[in-house]
C-alpha positions in Angstrom: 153.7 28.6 44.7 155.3 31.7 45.4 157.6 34.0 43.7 160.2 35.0 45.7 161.2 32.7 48.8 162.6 34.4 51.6 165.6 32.3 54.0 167.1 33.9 56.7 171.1 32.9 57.5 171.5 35.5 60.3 173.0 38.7 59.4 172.2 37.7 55.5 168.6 37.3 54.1 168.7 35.3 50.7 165.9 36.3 48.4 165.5 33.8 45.9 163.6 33.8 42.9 161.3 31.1 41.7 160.2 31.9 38.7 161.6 34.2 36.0 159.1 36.7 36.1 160.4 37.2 39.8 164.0 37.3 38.9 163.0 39.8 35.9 161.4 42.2 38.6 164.1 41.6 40.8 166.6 42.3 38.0 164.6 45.7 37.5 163.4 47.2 40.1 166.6 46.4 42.7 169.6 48.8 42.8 172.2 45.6 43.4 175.7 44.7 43.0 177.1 41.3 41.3 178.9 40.3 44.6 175.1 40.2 46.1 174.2 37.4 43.9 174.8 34.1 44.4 174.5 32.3 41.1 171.4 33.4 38.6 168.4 33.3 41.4 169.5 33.7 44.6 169.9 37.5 46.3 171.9 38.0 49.6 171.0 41.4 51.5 172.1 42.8 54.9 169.3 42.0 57.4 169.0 45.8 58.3 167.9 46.5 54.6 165.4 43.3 54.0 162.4 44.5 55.0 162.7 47.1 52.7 163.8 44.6 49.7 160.5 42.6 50.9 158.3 45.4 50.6 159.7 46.4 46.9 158.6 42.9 45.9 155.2 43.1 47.2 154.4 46.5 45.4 155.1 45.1 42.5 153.0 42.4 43.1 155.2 39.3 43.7 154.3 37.1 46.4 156.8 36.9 48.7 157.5 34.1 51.4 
């Protein structure tokens, strides 16, 4: 199973934690706001900026799908 699962809706990429080892990294190591968060798990980006989020995860060794 992975740690982070990745769903694209278009102009918004929802990262979403699966675990909370993933959602502690993601609480850490991710400069966010509140309004990006859609409940406790789930993490809306712009599309532009996703890649980027992605490649965060994976360097600190989540596995991201």
């Amino acid at each position: 199973m992975c740690d982070v699962r990745v769903e694209n809706e278009g102009s918004i990429i929802v990262f979403e934690a699966q675990n909370e080892d993933a959602l502690r990294v993601m609480d850490e190591t991710l400069a966010t706001e509140g309004w990006q968060w859609m409940g406790r798990y789930r993490l809306c980006v712009d599309h532009r900026m996703a890649a980027g989020v992605a490649q965060v995860l994976l360097n600190e060794g989540l596995e991201v799908e």
